[in-house]
Structure formats: structure tokens, C-alpha cells
C-alpha positions in Angstrom: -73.9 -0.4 10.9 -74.2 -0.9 14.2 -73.6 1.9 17.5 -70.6 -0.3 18.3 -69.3 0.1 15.0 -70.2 3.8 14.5 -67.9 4.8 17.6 -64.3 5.7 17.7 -62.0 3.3 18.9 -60.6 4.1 22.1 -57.0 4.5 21.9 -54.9 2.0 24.8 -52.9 3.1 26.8 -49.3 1.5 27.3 -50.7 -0.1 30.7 -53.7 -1.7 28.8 -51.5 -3.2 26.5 -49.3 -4.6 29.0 -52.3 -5.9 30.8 -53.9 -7.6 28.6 -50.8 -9.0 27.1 -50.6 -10.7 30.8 -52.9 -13.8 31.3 -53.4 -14.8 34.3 -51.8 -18.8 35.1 -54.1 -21.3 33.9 -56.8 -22.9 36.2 -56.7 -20.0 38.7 -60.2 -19.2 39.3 -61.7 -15.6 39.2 -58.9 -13.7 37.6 -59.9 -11.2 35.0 -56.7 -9.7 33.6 -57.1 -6.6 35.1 -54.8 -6.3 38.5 -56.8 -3.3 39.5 -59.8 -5.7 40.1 -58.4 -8.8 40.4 -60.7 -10.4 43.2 -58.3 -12.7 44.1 -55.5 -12.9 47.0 -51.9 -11.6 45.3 -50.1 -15.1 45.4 -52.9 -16.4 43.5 -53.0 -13.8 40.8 -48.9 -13.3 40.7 -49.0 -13.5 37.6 -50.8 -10.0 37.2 -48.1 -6.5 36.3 -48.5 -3.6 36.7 -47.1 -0.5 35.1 -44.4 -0.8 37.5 -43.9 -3.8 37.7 -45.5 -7.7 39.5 -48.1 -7.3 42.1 -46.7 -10.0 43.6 -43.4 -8.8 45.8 -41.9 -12.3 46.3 -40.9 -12.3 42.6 -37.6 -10.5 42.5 -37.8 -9.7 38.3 -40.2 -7.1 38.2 -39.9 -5.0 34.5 -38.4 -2.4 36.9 -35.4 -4.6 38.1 -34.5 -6.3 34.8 -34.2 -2.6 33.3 -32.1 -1.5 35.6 -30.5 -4.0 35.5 -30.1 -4.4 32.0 -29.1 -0.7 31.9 -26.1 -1.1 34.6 -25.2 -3.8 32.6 -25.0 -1.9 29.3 -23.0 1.4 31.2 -21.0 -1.5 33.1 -20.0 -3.0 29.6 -19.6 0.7 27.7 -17.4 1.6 30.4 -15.0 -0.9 30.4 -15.4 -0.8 26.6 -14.0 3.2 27.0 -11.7 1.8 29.3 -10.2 -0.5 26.7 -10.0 2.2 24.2 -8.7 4.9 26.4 -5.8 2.3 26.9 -5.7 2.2 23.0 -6.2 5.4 21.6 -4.7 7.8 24.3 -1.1 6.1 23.5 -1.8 6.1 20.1 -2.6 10.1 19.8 0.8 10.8 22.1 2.7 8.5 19.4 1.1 10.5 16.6 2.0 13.6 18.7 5.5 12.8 19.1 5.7 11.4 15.2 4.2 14.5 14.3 6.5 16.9 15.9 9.4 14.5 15.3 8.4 15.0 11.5 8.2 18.6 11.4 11.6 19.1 12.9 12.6 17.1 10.0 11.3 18.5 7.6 12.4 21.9 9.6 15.9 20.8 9.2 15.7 19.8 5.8 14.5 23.0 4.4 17.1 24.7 6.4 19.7 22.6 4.9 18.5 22.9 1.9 18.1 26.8 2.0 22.4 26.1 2.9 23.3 24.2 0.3 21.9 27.0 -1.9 23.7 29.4 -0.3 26.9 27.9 -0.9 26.2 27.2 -4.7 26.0 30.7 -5.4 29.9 30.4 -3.7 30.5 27.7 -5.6 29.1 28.9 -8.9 31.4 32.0 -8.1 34.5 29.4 -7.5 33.6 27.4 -10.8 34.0 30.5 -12.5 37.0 31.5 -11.0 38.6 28.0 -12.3 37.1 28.4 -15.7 39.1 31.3 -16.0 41.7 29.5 -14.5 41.9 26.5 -16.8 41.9 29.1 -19.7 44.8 30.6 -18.6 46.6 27.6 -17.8 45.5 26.1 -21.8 47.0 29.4 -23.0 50.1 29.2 -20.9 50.5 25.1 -22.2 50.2 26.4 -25.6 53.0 28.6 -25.4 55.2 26.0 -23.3 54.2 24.1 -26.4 55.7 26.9 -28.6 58.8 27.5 -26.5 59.5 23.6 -26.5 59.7 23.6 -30.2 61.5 26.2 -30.4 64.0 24.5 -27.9 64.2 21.6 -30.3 64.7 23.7 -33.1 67.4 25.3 -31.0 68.8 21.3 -29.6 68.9 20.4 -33.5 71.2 23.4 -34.2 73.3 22.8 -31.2 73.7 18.7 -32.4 74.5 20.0 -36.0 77.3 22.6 -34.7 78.3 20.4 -32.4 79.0 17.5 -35.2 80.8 20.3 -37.3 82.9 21.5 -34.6 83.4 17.5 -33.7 84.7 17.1 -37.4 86.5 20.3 -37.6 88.2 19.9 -33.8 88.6 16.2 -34.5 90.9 16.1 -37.5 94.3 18.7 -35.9 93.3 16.7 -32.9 93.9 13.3 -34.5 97.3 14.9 -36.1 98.7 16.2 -33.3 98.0 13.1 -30.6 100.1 11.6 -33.1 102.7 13.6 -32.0 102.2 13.0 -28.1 104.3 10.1 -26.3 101.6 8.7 -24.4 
């Protein structure tokens, strides 16, 4: 093995990477990728960068500016994207808010009603009982109407028969005698 071999590979920098990623524009003489050395005036070597950006101030994109500006860009864009949403969602939790509270007075109301209506069938369980005892009554009071109509027919059927017998008995000194009367 060789010395080269045998030493530890020096670890690059982020600067060396970004230097030697750079080339300098073809056919320019004496340009040797490194901007620190480059023996050339800056408008021939504009090509070179630096860790913060071209060498060269005429061009306006250095990595600097174009992440800057990509950054406004992306707060410009999340902004108005929260902008959107606030417009969205904001409405949407005061819908749910009054939906919410709408619903629970609802369902308030309906447990109290309920908690009424169970009230009043105890008094109506007490009122059903009172007729029950009612309707008894009024089936034992029919049943004896029932027995004191019969007995008025028995009664009618003697009257018819003693009235027919005191028809036959009345009718025959009756018929004798209006032979007897002028008119």
C-alpha cells in the first residue's frame, strides 16, 4: 500500500463540496475552482460561490437570495393558506358551538319533560284506579238495574193479566147495562 492510501481521508467541509461542485465556465483561462485563489479578475471567474453566496455582485441570485426568497415565499403561501382556514374552521367551531349548546338544551328539555310525564303517571295510575273501582261499581249497579227490570216485567205481566181479567169481568155488566142507555 502506498502513504497516500495509508492516510485518513480528510473529511470536506460543506464549502468544499460546494466548491468543487462549481466549475468554472468553459474556456476561461486560469481558473482553479477554488474562489479563495482564483487568479483571475471577478467578472471572469463569476461563475465561482462562495459559502455565501456568487463572488460576482452583478448576479442578483446568489444561494442567499433565492433562500430567502424561497422562504418568504413558503411563510407568504402558509399564511394565506391559515388565512383560508381561519375563514373555514373558526365559523365552523362557532356552528358546532352553537349546535352543541342548542343540543344540550334539547336534550335538557327532554329529560325534564320526561321526568313530567312521569310525574303525572303516578296521578294517572292513581286516576285509573279510581275508575277501575268505578266501572266496578257501575257493572254492579247495571246488574241490579238488570234485576229490578225483570222484576218490572214480571210485575207489567201481572198488571196485563189483571188488567184483561178486570177487562172481562168490567166488560160484561158494562155491555148489559149500555144496553139500557138511550144514547
Amino acid at each position: 500500500m502506498s502513504d497516500e492510501e495509508k492516510k485518513p481521508k480528510k473529511i470536506k467541509s460543506v464549502r468544499d463540496v460546494i466548491i468543487e461542485s462549481i466549475e468554472c465556465e468553459p474556456g476561461i483561462e486560469g481558473c482553479t475552482g477554488d474562489p479563495d485563489t482564483c487568479p483571475n479578475e471577478p467578472n471572469r471567474c463569476d461563475k465561482k460561490l462562495s459559502m455565501f453566496g456568487y463572488y460576482d455582485d452583478t448576479i442578483k441570485d446568489s444561494v442567499e437570495h433565492v433562500l430567502s426568497e424561497s422562504l418568504n415565499e413558503l411563510t407568504q403561501t402558509f399564511t394565506a393558506s391559515t388565512r383560508r382556514w381561519q375563514m373555514i374552521v373558526f365559523p365552523a367551531m362557532f356552528a358546532f358551538i352553537l349546535l352543541a349548546t342548542y343540543g344540550f338544551f334539547l336534550i335538557y328539555s327532554l329529560t325534564k319533560d320526561v321526568g313530567s310525564i312521569a310525574t303525572q303517571m303516578g296521578s294517572i295510575n292513581n286516576t285509573m284506579q279510581a275508575v277501575v273501582v268505578n266501572m266496578e261499581r257501575q257493572t254492579m249497579s247495571i246488574q241490579e238495574m238488570n234485576g229490578h227490570v225483570r222484576n218490572m216485567t214480571v210485575s207489567m205481566g201481572k198488571m196485563s193479566h189483571d188488567m184483561a181479567v178486570i177487562n172481562n169481568s168490567v166488560s160484561r155488566p158494562m155491555q148489559f147495562m149500555n144496553s139500557f142507555t138511550p144514547w
